[in-house]
C-alpha positions in Angstrom: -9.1 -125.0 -121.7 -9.9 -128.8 -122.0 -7.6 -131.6 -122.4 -6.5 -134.2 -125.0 -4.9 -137.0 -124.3 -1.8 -138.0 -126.5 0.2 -141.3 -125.9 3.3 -141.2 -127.3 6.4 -143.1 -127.0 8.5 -142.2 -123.8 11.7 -141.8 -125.4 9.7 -139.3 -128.4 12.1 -135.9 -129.1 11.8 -133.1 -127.1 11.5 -131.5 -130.4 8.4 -133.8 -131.4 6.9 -133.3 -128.0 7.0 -129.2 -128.6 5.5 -130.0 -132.4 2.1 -132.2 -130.7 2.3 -129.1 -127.6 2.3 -126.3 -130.1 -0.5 -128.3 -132.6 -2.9 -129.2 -130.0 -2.5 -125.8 -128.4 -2.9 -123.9 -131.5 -6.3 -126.3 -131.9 -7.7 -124.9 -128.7 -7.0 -127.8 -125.9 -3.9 -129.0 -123.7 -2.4 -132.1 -124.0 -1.6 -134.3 -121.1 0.8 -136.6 -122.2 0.6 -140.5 -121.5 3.4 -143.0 -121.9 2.8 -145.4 -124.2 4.1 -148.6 -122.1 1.2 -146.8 -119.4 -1.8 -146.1 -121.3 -3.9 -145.0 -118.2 -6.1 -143.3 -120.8 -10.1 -142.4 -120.4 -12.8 -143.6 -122.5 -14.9 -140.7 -122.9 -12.7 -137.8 -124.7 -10.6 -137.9 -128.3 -7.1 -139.6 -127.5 -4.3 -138.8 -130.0 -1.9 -141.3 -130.5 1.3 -141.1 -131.6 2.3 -144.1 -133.9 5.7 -145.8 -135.1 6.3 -149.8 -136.7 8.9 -150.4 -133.4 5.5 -150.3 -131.2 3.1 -151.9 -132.9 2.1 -154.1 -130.2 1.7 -151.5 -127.6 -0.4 -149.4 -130.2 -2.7 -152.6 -130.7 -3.5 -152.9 -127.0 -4.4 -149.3 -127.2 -7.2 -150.1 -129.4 -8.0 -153.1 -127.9 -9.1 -151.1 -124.5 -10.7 -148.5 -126.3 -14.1 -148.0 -127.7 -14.1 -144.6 -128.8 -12.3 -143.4 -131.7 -8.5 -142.2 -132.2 -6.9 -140.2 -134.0 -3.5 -141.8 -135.1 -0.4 -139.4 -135.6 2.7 -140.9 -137.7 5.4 -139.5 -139.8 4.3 -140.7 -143.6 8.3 -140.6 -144.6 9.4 -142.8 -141.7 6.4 -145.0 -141.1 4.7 -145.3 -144.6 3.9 -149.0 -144.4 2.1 -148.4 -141.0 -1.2 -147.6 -142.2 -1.0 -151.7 -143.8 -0.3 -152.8 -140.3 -3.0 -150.9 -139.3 -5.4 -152.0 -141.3 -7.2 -154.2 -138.8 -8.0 -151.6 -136.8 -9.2 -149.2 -139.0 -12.8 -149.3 -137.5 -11.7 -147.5 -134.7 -9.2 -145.0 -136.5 -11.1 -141.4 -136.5 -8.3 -140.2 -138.8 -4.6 -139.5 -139.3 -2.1 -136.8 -138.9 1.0 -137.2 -140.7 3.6 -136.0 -138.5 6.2 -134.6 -141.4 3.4 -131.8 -142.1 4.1 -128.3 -141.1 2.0 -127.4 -137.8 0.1 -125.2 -140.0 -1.0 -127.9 -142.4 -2.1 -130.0 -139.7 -4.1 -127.6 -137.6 -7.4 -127.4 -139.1 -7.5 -131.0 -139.9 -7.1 -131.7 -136.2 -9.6 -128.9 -135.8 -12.3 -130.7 -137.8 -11.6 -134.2 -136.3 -12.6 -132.6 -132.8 -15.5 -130.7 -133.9 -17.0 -134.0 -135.6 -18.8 -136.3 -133.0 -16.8 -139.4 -132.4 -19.9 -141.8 -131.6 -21.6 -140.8 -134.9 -19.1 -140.5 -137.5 -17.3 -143.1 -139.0 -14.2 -142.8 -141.8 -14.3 -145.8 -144.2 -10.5 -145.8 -143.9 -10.4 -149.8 -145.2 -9.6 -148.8 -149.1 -6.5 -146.5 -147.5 -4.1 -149.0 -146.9 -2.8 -149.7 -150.7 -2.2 -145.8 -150.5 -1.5 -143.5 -148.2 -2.1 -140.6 -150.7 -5.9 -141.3 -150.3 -5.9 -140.6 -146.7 -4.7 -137.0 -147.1 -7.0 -135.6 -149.8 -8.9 -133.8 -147.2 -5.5 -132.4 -145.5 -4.2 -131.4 -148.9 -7.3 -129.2 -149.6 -6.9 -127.7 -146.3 -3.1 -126.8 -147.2 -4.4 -125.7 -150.8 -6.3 -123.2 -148.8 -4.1 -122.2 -146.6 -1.3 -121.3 -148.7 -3.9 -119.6 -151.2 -4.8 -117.1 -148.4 -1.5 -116.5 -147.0 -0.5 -115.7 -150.6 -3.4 -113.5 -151.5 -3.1 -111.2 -148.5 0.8 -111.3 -147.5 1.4 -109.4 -150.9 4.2 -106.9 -150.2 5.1 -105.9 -146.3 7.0 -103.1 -145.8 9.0 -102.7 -142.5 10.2 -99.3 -141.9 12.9 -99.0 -139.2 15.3 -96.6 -138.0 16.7 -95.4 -141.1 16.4 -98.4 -143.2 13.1 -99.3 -144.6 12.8 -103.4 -145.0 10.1 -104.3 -148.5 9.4 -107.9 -149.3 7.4 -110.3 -151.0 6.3 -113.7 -150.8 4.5 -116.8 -152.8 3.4 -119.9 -151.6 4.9 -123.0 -153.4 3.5 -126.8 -153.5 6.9 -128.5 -152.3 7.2 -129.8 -148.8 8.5 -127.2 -146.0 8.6 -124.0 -146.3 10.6 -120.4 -146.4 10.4 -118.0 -143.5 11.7 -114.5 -142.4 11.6 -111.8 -139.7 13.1 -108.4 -139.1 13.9 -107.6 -135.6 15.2 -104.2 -134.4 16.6 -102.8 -130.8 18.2 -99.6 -130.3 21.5 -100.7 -131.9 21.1 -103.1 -134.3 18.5 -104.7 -136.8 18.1 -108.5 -137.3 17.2 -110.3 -140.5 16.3 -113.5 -140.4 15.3 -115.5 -143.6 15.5 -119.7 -142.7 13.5 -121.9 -145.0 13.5 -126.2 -145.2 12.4 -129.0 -147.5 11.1 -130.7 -144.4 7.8 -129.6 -142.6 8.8 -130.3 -139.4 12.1 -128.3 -139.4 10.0 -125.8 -141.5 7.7 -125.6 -137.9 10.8 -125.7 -135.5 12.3 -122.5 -137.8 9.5 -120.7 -137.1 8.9 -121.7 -133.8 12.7 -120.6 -132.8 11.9 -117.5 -134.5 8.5 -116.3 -132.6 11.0 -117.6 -129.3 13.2 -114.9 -131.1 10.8 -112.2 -131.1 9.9 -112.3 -128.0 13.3 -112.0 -126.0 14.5 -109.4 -128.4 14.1 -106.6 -126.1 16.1 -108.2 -123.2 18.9 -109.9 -124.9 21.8 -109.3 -127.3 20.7 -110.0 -131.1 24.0 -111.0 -131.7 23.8 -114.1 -129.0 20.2 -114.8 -130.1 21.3 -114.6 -133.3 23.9 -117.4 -132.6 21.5 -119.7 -130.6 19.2 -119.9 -133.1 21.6 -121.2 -135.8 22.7 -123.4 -133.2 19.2 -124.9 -132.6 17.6 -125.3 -136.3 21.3 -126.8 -137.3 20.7 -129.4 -134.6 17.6 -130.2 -135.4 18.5 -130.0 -139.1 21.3 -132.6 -138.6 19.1 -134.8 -136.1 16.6 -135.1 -139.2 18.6 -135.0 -142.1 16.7 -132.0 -143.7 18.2 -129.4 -146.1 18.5 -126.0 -144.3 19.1 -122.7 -146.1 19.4 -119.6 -144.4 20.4 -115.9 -144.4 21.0 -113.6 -141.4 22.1 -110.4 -141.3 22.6 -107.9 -138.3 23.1 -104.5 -139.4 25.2 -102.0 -136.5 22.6 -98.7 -136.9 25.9 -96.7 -135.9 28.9 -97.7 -138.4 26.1 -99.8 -141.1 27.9 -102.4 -141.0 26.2 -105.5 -142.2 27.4 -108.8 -141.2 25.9 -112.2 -143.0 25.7 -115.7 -141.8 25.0 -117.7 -145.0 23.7 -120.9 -145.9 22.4 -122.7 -149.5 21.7 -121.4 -153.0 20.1 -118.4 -152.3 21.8 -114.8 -153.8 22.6 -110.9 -152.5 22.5 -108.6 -155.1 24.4 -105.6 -154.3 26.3 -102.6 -156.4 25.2 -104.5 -159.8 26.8 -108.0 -158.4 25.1 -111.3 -157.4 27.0 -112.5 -154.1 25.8 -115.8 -153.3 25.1 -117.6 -149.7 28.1 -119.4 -149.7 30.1 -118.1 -146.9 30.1 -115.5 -143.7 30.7 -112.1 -144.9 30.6 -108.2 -144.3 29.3 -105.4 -146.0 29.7 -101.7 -145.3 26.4 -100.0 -146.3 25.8 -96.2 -146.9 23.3 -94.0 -147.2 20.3 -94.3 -150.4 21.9 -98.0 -150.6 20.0 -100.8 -151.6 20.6 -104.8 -150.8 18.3 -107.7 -152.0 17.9 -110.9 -150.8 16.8 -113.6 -152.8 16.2 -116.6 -151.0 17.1 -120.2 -151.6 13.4 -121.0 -153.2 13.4 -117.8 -155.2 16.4 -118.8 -156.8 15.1 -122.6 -157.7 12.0 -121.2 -159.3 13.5 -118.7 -161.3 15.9 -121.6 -162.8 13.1 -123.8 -163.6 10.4 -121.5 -164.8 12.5 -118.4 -166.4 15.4 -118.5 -169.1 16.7 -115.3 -167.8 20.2 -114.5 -166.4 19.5 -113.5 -162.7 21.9 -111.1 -162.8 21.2 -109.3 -165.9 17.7 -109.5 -165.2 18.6 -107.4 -161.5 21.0 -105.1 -163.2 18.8 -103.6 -166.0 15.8 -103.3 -163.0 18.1 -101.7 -160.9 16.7 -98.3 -161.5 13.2 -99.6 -160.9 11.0 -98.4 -157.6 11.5 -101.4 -155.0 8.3 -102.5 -155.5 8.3 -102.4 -159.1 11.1 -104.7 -158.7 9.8 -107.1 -156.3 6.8 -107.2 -158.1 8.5 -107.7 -161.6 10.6 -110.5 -160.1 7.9 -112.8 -159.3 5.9 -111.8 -162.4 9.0 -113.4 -164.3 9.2 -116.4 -162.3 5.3 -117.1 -162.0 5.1 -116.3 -165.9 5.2 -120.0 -166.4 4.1 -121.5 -163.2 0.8 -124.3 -164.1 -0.8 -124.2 -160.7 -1.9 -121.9 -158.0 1.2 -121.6 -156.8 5.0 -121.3 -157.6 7.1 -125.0 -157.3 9.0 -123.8 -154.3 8.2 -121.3 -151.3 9.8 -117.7 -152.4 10.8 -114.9 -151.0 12.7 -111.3 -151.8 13.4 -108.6 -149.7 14.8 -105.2 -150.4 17.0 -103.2 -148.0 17.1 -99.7 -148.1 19.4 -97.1 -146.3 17.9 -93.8 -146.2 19.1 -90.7 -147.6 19.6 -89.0 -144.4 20.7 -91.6 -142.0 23.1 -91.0 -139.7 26.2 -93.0 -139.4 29.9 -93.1 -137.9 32.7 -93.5 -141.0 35.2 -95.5 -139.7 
């Protein structure tokens, strides 16, 4: 696998170095890191660097040594006014990545800058600077797309596990970050995971913890997983100031007893009442029972595009087929939508005991 080059600052977050590892992996290359105060870089190959206003001068010898193009990363919330102070270099900017994006987002934009020829393209960046918009048309069509697929073919997944079967639906929405969720099952337990951000970056750290999730599942306690990884994305939630919404649930397969780790606006709807995610809490579940989550996003979309009472809406449904409720659901709240796609990132999931499931009464 070939290289890129990316100079970034030395003291950049561990959590920003796993983003630009994870981005220019999923692009098909390694990175080889370079500090910025040693730019020991070659002249012959793309170079990514990583941009902030408290290095400008370091970043302008970069391009003074340079004759091939680069690709500039930066954060558009924290360093809008770069791309000004950038402006006299903009002959050798290939193009940007804007660093607050969802992994995702970025991808096939860094994709299409390294399948371009460097010595035979040129972006006429020079009418970008007065706004930054402008320089993420192309990278907002790409998202447009991405989202549009991901909602056309991940209509309804149904996950069926020992005695419970998991049925869920999700829409893409235009707003920054994202919603995301996993089911995750050993012999003695099942994990639910549903974490969701208004900040891209946390949005890529969720479900990067939650792949990390997956794969030690079979080795480790879901319960102590469980807790790490509301450790982590509250860190890193905290260490950007992003909102973070969240429900986790780990049903015991031998008493069905459900225990919930909370967090946001988002609602359970169980036995005809609408619990919402403001606390810890415990449920004891039986069989042919049935639990919904509705996440944070759900729950914003439904406010703004319906005039419906949640609730009531839930309790005369309640007799429906779970996907003829799912379904239903998200007809009401994309009844009104104007675009492609809902406001907000949405998501509901049904949890069903099965008839015949066997469990200890305690």
């Amino acid at each position: 696998m070939s290289e890129i080059e990316c100079v970034r600052m030395e003291n950049i977050s561990p959590m920003m170095d796993s983003y630009l590892k994870k981005l220019i992996k999923d692009a098909g290359y390694e990175a080889k890191f370079i500090d910025l105060k040693k730019p020991e870089v070659s002249n012959g190959s793309p170079l990514i660097l990583v941009a902030d206003t408290e290095h400008l001068s370091d970043l302008n010898k970069i391009f003074a040594s340079r004759d091939q193009k680069i690709i500039v990363a930066l954060n558009s919330r924290k360093d809008f006014k770069l791309v000004t102070e950038l402006k006299s270099n903009f002959h050798k900017i290939f193009g940007f990545i804007d660093l607050s994006q969802e992994i995702e987002y970025n991808t096939p934009i860094l994709v299409n800058y390294l399948n371009m020829n460097f010595t035979k393209h040129s972006l006429k960046l020079d009418k970008l600077a007065s706004d930054l918009e402008k320089v993420y048309e192309f990278t907002k069509s790409e998202l447009v797309k991405i989202k549009d697929l991901h909602d056309r073919f991940v209509k309804v997944r149904v996950d069926q596990l020992k005695g419970v079967t998991l049925t869920s639906k999700f829409m893409a929405g235009e707003k920054s970050g994202g919603e995301f969720f996993e089911v995750i099952q050993n012999d003695k337990e099942i994990l639910f995971i549903q974490a969701g951000s208004d900040s891209y970056l946390l949005s890529s750290m969720i479900l990067s913890e939650i792949e990390s999730l997956k794969e030690k599942s079979n080795s480790a306690n879901l319960q102590t997983q469980l807790e790490q990884f509301q450790k982590v994305i509250t860190h890193h939630s905290k260490e950007n100031n992003a909102e973070l919404t969240y429900c986790m649930m780990i049903l015991n397969l031998k008493t069905l007893q459900a225990s919930f780790t909370l967090k946001g606006m988002g609602y359970l709807f169980y036995l005809g009442e609408l619990i919402s995610f403001d606390q810890p809490m415990k449920l004891k579940l039986k069989p042919r029972d049935r639990l919904c989550v509705i996440s944070q996003g759900s729950m914003k979309n439904w406010e703004l595009l319906t005039k419906l009472s949640t609730k009531k809406f839930l309790v005369d449904n309640q007799t429906m087929v779970t996907k003829e409720l799912i379904n239903e659901f998200f007809f009401e709240v994309s009844r009104n939508k104007s675009g492609s796609f809902l406001i907000y990132d949405a998501l509901m999931a049904v949890l069903e005991i099965e008839e015949n499931v066997l469990y200890q009464i305690s």
